[in-house]
matplotlib code that plots the C-alpha trace (Angstrom):
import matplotlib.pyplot as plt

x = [9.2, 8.6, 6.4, 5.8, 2.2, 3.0, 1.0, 2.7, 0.9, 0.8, 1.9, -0.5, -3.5, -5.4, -4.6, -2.8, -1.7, -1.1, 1.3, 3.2, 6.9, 9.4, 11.9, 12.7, 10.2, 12.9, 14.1, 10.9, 10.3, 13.7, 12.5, 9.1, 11.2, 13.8, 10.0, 8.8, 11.7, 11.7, 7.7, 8.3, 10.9, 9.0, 5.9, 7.0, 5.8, 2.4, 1.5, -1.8, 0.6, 2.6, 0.5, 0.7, 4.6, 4.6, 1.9, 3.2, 6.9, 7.9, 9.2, 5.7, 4.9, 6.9, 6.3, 4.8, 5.2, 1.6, 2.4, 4.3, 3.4, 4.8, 3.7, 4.2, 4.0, 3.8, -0.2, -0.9, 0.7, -0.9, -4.2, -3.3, -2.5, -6.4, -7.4, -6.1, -7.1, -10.7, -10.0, -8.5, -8.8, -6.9, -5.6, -6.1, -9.5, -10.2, -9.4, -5.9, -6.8, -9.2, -6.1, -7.2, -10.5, -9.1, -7.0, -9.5, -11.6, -8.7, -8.3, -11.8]
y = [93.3, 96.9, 98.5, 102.1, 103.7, 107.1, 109.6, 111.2, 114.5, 117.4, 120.7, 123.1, 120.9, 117.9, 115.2, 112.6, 109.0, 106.5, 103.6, 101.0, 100.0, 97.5, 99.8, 103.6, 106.0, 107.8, 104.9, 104.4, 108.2, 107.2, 104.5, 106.0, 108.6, 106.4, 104.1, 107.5, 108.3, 105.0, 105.3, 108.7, 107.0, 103.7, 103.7, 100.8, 99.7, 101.5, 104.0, 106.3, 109.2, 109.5, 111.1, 113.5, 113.7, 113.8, 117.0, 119.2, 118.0, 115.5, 118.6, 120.0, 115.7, 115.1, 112.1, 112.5, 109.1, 108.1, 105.4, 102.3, 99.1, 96.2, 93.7, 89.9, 89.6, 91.9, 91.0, 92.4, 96.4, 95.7, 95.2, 98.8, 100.3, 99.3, 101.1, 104.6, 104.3, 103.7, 106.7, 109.3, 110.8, 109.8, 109.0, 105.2, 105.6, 107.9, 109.0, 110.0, 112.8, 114.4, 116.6, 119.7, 119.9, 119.4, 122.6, 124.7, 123.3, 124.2, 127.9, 128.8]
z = [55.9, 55.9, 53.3, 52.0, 50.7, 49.1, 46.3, 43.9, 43.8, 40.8, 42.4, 41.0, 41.4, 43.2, 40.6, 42.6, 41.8, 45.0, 45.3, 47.3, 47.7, 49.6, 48.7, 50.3, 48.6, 47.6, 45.6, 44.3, 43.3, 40.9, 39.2, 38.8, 36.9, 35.1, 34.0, 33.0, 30.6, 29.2, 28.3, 27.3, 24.3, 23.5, 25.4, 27.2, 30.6, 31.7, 34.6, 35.4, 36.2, 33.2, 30.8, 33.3, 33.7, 29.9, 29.6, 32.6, 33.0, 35.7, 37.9, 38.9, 40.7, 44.2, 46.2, 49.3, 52.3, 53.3, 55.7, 56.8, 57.1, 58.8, 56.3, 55.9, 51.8, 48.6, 49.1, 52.1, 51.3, 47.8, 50.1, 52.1, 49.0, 47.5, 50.8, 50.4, 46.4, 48.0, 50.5, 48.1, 44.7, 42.7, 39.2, 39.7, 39.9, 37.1, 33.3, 33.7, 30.6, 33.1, 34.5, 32.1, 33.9, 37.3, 36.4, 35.7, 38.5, 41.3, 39.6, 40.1]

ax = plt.figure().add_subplot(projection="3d")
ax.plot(x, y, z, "-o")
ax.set_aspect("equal")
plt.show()
């Protein structure tokens, strides 16, 4: 089966969340937003990135493709995904309230 690794990365700064798919990113970037307005009204569900989505509007995020994988199981892309976590920056790692300070970090 084929298998996606993408970020979804904030547009005026560094802050960047990274995740895997079986589905088209493009599908995925959809439900991340459909998950996102249903957490937005109940707090159900739970992703890094949507405190973000919530504090600087969904509109400044885009998914960007990482890579493709062909992939036996869920495990093994789950196994690429922990890789690029390891190999980027991102919100997976850290305090997903840190976003203020990588702001004014990027504008100096």
């Amino acid at each position: 089966m084929i298998g996606h690794i993408y970020r979804v990365i904030h547009l005026e700064s560094d802050v960047q969340y990274v995740g895997s798919t079986l589905n088209e990113p493009l599908k995925r970037w959809q439900k991340h937003k459909q998950h996102y307005h249903e957490w937005v009204n109940d707090k159900r569900g739970k992703c890094e990135i949507y405190p973000y989505f919530q504090e600087h509007g969904i509109n400044k995020f885009k998914l960007i493709p990482i890579k493709t994988y062909d992939v036996v199981e869920r495990k093994h892309l789950e196994a690429y995904e922990s890789l690029w976590i390891s190999k980027l920056a991102c919100v997976n790692k850290v305090n997903p309230f840190q976003i203020k300070k990588t702001i004014q970090k990027a504008a100096l």
